[in-house]
N, C-alpha and C positions, 0 to 999 in steps of 0.2 A: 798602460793604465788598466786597471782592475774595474769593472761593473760591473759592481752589486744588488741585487733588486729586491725590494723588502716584500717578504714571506707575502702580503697581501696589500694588493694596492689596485685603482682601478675600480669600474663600475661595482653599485653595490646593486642588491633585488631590487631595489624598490625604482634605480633609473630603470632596469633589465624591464621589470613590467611595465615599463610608463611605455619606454620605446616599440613594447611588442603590442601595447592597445593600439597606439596610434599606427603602427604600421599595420592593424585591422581597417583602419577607416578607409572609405572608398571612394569618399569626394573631397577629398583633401579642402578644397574651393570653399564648399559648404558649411567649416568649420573656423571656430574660429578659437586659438588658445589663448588663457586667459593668462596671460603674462610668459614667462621662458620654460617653456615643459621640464629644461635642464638649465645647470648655467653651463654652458658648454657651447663659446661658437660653433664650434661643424656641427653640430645637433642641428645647430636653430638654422644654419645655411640650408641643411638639406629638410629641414620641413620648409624655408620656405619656398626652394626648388621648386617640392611635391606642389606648391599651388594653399598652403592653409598661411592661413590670416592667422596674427601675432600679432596681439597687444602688446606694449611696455607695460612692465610693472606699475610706472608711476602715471598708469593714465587708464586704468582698469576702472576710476570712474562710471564713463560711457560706458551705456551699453552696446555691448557687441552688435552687428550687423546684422551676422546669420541665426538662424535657428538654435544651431546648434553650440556649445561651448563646452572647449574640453578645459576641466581644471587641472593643473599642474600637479608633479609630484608633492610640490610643497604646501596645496592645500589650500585652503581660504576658511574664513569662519562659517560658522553657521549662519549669522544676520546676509552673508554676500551669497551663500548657498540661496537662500531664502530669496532674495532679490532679484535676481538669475531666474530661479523658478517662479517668481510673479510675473515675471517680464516673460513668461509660456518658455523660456531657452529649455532645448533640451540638453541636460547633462552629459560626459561622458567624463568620468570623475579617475583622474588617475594618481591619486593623493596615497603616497607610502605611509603604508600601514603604521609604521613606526613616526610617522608625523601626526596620523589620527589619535595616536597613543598618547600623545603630548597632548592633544588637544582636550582630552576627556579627562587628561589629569588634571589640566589647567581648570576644566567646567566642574570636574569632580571638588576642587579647595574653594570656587567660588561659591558653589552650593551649601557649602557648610560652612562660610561665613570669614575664609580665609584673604585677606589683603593680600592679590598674587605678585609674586617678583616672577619675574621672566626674565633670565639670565640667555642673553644675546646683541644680535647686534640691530639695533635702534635703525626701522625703516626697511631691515630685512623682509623678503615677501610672506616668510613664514613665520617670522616674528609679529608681521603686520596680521596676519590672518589669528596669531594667537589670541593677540591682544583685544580683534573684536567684540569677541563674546566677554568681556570682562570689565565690568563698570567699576571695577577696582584694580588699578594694576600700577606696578613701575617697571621700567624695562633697565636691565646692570647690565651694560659692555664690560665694565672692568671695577675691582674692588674699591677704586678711589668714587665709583658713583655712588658707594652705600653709604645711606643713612640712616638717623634714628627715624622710625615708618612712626608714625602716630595710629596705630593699629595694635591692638593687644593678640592679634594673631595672623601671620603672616606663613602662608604658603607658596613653595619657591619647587618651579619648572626650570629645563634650561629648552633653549633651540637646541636639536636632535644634533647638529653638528657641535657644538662647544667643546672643547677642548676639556680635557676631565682632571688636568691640574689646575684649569682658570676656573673653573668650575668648584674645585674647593675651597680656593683662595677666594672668590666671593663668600661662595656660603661663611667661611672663617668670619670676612668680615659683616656680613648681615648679623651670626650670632653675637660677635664683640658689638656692634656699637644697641644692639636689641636685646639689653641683658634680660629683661623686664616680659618682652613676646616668647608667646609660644612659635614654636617655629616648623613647620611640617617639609622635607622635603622630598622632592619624589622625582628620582632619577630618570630621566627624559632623555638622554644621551642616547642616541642609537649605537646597538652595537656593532652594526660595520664600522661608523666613524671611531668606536673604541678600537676593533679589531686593527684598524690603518692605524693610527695611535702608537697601537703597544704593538706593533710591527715595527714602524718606523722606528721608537726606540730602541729598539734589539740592535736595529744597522748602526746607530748611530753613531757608537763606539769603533764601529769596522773600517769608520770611511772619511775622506778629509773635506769632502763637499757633496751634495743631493743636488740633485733634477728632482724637482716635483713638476708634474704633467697635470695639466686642468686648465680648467674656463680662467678668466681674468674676475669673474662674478662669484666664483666660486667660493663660498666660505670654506667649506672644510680642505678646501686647498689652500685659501691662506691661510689656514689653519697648521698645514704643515709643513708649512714657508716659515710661520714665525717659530715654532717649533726648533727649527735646525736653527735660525740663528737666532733664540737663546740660549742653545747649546755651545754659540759662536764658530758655528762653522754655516761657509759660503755655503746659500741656499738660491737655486736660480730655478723661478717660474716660469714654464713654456709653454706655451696651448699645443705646440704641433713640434716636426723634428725639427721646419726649419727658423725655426726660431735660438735655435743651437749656436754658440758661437765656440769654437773650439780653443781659443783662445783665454777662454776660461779657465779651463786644465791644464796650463802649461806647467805648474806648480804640483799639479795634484797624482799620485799616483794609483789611489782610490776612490772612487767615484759611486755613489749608493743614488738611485731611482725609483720613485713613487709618484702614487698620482691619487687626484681625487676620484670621488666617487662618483662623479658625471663622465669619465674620461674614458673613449671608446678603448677599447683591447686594442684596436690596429693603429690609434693614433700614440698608445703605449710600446706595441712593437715598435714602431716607426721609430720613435726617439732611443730607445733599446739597441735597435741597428744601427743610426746615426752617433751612439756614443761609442759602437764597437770600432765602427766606421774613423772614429778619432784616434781612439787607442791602435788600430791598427796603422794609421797613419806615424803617430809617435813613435811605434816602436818600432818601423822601418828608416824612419829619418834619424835613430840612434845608434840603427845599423850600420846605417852611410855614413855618419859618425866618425864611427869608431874603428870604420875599414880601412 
């Protein structure tokens, strides 16, 4: 069995920076992260190793304990920034640049009077941060949620991860059923999650099943889960190697691996080795075979 690993896969800048703030901090104790730094089990195991407090998502209500509050890669609004700092917390903000991008695109169509569409997934943390600052908004998981907006101008974001075929197939249909709105879109897609994207398409053709490596929380890893199979080829999601069951590829003689953007390089090697580890396995048991 052949594995193949597409051109780019794995951590983008914007984890690389978050993880290299926080491994600045010095009292681990003291801090407290405001929801999942990444979506990435082993991330969140070893900050909470280190000793730091870790909110869920769905319960960033409260306010934190300590002093101090580190904000996620994935950002929060303005109105929770604000809150946070009323409440004396001091910041340590490790929000990817390419999610701030979104957000001032999102403040930029509100300010000039646009009804914003926010093409994502409904409850995300960084959908939920989008949507704060916007006293107009609707959020599209998928093109069957568009409708006619009773708005005569409508401006349309996506979450930084979206897929950039789902991504058109909505906008398609926000213009179809909005023949009458003006419609502004402003491309919010980061381009690492393009870059993995039109990576993994290139393999796609080469190989009869993927390993995608990432969190279980991970969008733009289930992003490139559903990807392969609606390509219709087997797509198996693993956080780690041994998650691997080899038993998978009895069929398969080509095997293509990626992973999301939260996914450490060594929990990528690992599963790397662990499918070489299969293949060499196969093609010694075809050897005894055939002797």
């Amino acid at each position: 069995m052949k594995v193949i690993v597409a051109d780019v896969l794995g951590m983008c800048f914007g984890v690389r920076d978050a993880l290299a703030a926080i491994d600045q901090v010095q009292q681990p104790a003291a801090v407290t992260i405001h929801g999942e730094l990444v979506h990435n089990e082993q991330v969140l195991s070893r900050l909470a190793a280190r000793g730091f407090r870790q909110v869920h998502e769905d319960r960033r209500q409260a306010l934190p304990v300590t002093d101090t509050v580190l904000i996620t890669a994935h950002g929060v609004s303005d109105r929770e920034r604000a809150r946070l700092a009323s409440a004396g917390k001091n910041l340590i903000d490790t929000t990817c640049p390419l999610v701030e991008r979104a957000h001032e695109a999102a403040k930029k169509l509100r300010d000039e009077g646009y009804h914003v569409l926010v093409v994502g997934k409904p409850g995300h943390v960084e959908v939920e941060g989008l949507i704060e600052d916007l006293p107009s908004h609707d959020v599209i998981s998928s093109p069957e949620d568009v409708k006619k907006y009773p708005h005569p101008r409508l401006g349309v974001v996506c979450q930084t991860t979206t897929q950039v075929r789902h991504a058109d197939s909505i906008r398609a249909a926000i213009a179809r059923k909005n023949p009458s709105a003006e419609i502004r879109f402003v491309d919010t897609i980061c381009h690492p999650t393009k870059d993995h994207q039109k990576a993994l398409e290139k393999m796609l053709d080469q190989v009869q099943a993927v390993v995608v490596v990432g969190g279980r929380n991970s969008n733009n890893t289930r992003q490139l889960v559903a990807r392969c199979r609606a390509r219709g080829l087997p797509a198996y999601h693993v956080q780690t190697a041994a998650d691997l069951q080899a038993e998978w590829f009895d069929d398969t003689d080509t095997v293509g691996l990626t992973a999301g953007t939260s996914t450490l390089d060594e929990t990528i090697a690992q599963v790397r080795q662990a499918l070489q580890e299969i293949a060499h396995s196969r093609a010694q048991t075809a050897l005894t075979a055939s002797s």
